[in-house]
C-alpha positions as CSV (number, residue, x, y, z in Angstrom):
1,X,-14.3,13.5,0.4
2,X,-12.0,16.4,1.9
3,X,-8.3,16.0,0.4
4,X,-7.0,16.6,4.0
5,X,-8.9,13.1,4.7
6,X,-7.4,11.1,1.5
7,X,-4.9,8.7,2.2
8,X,-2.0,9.6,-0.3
9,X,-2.3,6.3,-2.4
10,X,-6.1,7.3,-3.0
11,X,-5.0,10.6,-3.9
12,X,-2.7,9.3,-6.6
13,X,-4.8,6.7,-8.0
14,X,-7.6,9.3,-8.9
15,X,-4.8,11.8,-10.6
16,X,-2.2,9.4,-11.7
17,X,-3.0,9.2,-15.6
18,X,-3.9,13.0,-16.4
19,X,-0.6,14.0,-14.4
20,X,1.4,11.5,-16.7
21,X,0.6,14.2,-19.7
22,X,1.2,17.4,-16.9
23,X,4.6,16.0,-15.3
24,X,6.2,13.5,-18.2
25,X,6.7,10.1,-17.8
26,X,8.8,10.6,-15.1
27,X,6.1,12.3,-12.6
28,X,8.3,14.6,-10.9
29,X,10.3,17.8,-10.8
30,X,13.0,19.1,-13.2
31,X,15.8,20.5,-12.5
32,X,16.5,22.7,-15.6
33,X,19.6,24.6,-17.5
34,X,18.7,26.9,-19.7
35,X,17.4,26.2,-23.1
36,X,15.8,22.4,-21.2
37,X,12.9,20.5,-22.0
38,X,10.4,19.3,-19.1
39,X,12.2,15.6,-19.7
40,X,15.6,16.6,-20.1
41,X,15.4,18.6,-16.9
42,X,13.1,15.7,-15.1
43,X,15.7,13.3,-16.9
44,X,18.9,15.8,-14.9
45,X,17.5,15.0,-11.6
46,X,17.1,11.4,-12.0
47,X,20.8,11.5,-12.7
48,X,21.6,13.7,-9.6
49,X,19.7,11.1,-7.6
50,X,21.9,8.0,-9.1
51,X,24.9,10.2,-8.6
52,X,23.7,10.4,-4.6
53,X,22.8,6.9,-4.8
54,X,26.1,5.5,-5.6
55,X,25.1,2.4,-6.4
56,X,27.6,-0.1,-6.7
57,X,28.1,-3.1,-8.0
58,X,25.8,-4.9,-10.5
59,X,23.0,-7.0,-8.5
60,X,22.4,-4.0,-5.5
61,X,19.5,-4.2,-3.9
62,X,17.8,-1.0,-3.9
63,X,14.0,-0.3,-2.1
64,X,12.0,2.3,-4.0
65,X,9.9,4.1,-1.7
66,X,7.1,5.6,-3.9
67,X,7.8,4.4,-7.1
68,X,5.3,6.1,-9.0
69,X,4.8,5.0,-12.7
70,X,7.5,2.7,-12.3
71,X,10.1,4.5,-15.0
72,X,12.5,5.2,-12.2
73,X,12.7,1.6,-10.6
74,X,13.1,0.4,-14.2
75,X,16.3,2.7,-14.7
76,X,17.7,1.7,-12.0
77,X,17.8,-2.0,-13.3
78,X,18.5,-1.4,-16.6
79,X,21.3,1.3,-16.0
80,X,23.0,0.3,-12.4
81,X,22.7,-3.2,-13.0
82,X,20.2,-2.9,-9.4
83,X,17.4,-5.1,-8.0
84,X,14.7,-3.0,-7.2
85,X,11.6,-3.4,-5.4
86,X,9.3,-0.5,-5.8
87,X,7.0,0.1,-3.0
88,X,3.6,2.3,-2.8
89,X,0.0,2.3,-1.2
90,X,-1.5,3.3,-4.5
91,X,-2.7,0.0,-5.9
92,X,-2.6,1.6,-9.2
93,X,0.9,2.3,-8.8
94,X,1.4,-1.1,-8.6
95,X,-0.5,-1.9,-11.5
96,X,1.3,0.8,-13.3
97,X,4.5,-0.1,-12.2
98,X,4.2,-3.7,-13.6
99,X,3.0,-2.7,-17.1
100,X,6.1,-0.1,-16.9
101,X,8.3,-3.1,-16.0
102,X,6.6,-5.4,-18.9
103,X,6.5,-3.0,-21.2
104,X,10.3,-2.4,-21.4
105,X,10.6,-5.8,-20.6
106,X,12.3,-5.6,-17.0
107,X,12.5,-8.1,-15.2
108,X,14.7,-7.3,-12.1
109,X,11.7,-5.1,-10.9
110,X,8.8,-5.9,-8.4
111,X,6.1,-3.4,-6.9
112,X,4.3,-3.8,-3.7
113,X,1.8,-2.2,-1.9
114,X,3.9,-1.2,1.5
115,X,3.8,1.5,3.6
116,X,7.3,3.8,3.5
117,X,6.6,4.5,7.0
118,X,6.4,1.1,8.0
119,X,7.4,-0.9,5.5
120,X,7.7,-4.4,7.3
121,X,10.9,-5.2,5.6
122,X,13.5,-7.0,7.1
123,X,16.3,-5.3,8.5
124,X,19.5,-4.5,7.0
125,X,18.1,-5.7,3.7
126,X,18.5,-3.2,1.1
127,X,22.0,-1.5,-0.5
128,X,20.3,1.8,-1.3
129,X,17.2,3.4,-0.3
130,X,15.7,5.7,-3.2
131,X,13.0,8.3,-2.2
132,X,11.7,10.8,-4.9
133,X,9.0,13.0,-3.8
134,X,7.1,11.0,-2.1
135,X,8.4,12.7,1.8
136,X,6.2,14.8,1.6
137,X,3.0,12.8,1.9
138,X,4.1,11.2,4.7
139,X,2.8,12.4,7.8
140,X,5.4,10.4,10.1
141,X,8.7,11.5,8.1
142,X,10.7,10.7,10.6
143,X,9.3,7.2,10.8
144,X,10.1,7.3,7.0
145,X,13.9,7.9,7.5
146,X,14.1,5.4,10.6
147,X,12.7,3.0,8.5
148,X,14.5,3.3,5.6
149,X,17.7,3.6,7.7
150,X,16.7,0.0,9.7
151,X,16.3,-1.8,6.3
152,X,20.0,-0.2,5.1
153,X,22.9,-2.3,5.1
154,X,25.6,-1.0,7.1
155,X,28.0,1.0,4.1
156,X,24.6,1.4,2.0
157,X,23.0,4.6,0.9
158,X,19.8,6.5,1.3
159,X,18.9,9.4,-1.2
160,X,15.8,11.8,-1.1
161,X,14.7,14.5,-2.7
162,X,11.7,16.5,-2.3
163,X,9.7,19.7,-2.1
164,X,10.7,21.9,1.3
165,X,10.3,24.2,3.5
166,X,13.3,27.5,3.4
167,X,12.4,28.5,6.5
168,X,9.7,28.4,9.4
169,X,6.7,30.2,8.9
170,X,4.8,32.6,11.4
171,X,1.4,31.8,12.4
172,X,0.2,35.2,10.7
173,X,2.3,34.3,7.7
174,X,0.1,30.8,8.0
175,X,-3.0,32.5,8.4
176,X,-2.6,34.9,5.5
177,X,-1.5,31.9,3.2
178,X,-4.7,29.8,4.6
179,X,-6.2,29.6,0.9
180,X,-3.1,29.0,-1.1
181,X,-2.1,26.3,1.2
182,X,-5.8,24.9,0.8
183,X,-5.5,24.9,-2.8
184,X,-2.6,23.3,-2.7
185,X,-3.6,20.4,-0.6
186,X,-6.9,20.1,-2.8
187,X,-4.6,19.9,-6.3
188,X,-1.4,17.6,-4.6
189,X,-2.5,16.0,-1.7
190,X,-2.2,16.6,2.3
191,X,1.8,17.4,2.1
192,X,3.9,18.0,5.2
193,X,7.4,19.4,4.3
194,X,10.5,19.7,6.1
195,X,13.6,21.7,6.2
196,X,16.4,20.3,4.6
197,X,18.6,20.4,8.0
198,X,15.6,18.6,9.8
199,X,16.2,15.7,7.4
200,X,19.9,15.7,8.0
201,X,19.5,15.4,11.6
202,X,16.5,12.7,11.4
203,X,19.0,10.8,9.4
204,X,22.2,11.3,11.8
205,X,19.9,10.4,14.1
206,X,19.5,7.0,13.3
207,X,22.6,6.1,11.8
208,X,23.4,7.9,8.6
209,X,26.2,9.9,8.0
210,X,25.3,12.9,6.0
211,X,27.3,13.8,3.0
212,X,24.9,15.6,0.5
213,X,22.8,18.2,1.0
214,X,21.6,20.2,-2.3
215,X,19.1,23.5,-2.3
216,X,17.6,23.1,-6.0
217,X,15.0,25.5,-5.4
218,X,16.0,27.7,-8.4
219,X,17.0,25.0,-10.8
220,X,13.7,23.8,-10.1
221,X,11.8,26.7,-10.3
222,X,11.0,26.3,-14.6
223,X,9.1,22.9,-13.9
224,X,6.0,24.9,-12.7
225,X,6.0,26.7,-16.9
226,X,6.8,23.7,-18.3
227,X,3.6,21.8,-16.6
228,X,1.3,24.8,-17.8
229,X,2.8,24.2,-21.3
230,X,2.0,20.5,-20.9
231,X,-1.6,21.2,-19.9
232,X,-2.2,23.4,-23.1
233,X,-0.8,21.0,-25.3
234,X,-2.9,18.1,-24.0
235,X,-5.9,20.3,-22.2
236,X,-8.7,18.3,-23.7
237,X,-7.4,15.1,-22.8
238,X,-6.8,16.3,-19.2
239,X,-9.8,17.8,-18.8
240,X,-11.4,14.7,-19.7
241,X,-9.7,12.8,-17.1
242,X,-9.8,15.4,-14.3
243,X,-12.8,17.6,-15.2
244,X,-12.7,21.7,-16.5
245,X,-12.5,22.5,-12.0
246,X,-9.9,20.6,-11.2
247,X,-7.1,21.3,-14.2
248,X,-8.2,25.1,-13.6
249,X,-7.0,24.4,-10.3
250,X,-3.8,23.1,-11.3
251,X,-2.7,25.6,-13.0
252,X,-3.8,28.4,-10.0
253,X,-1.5,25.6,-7.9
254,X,1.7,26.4,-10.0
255,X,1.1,29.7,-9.8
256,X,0.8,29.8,-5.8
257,X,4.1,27.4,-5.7
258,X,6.4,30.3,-8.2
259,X,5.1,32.5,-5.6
260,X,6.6,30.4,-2.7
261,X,9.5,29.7,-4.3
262,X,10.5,33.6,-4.9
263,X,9.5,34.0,-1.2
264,X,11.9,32.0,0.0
265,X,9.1,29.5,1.7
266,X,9.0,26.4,-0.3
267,X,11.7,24.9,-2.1
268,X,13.4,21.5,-3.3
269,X,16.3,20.2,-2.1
270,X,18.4,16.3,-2.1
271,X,20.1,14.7,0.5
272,X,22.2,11.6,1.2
273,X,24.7,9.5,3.1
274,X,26.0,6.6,4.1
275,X,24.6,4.3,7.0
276,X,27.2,3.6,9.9
């Protein structure tokens, strides 16, 4: 099957456990001082994100839109005190999710299989609404900030972080980039980024007031070294779970994204604020 015609929760299920030992626990980007590990630097942006977040008082509800492994909706109980519901359409998600949660013995966790883009939650349900890196494999992004501004309380808080785009591209700029951007899609998925301003409009749009908006593009930058390291430290384990092709692609894939990032075409950024 083509990636471009996997739905993103098939996607993950088939890469989910050899990109545990690529990305960390975690599953996502760091953003790194000098001198960082992978986790310290995947641990720095969790704690941006909770800084965005602002969650308040112990018992918050807060919705998890693409909750991964789990590890973050389990912070967010254990350290803010939260209630979170973790939500994916990667069943094993869910399963992982709920052998993170019993594992570390959290129990003010619960993962669904929901949509982010229509998550057929009730309306002003939710205190915070977290959303790391998961954006981006959304095809209907707006419909993923209208929706997760509908289910926000008024006073409550939406913060997401993701890959981006700097800056439009050309169609001959699109055309030259054809087999990068195919290799890409093959290794992560069908992604469809956004500019950081697009997302705060979306989100003044429908009813958030914008306070914090982040370009980590060159904090982030180290993640792509550190995932090679992971893959030569584990190679024969990932190969094993991914096959020789497809962990030979990986790698290509990092070194296409340090490309766009010096470019000035992709990036990462964070962004947040409160609903009216």
């Amino acid at each position: 099957m083509a990636a471009d015609s996997v739905e993103p929760g098939q996607h993950y299920d088939r890469v989910t456990a050899a990109w545990r030992l690529i990305f960390g626990p975690q599953l996502h980007y760091g953003v790194f001082d000098p001198g960082d590990s992978l986790d310290s630097a995947t641990d720095r942006l969790t704690a941006l994100m909770l800084e965005t977040a602002a969650i308040g008082s112990a018992g918050a509800e807060v919705l998890d839109v693409g909750s991964g492994t789990g590890a973050i909706a389990c912070r967010l109980a254990t350290e803010a005190g939260a209630r979170v519901l973790g939500i994916t359409t990667s069943s094993v998600g869910v399963e992982m999710g709920r052998a993170t949660a019993a594992e570390l013995g959290v129990d003010r966790v619960s993962f669904e299989l929901r949509d982010g883009t229509d998550n057929g939650l009730p309306d002003a349900s939710y205190d915070v609404v977290w959303v790391l890196e998961s954006s981006h494999l959304m095809r209907q992004r707006e419909r993923l900030v209208a929706e997760c501004a509908r289910v926000l309380r008024r006073g409550g808080r939406i913060c997401l972080c993701d890959i981006m785009l700097r800056r439009d591209l050309s169609f001959a700029e699109v055309k030259a980039a054809r087999k990068d951007l195919a290799l890409l899609r093959d290794v992560f998925g069908d992604a469809h980024m956004e500019q950081l301003d697009r997302y705060a409009g979306w989100l003044a749009d429908h009813g958030v007031t914008v306070d914090t908006a982040v370009d980590l593009t060159d904090r982030t930058r180290p993640t792509f070294a550190a995932w090679r390291a992971n893959i030569d430290a584990h190679r024969s384990r990932i190969v094993e779970l991914m096959g020789e092709p497809s962990t030979e692609a990986f790698v290509a894939a990092t070194y296409v994204l340090e490309r766009l990032w010096d470019e000035g075409i992709m990036g990462y950024g964070l962004i947040g604020g409160t609903r009216r």
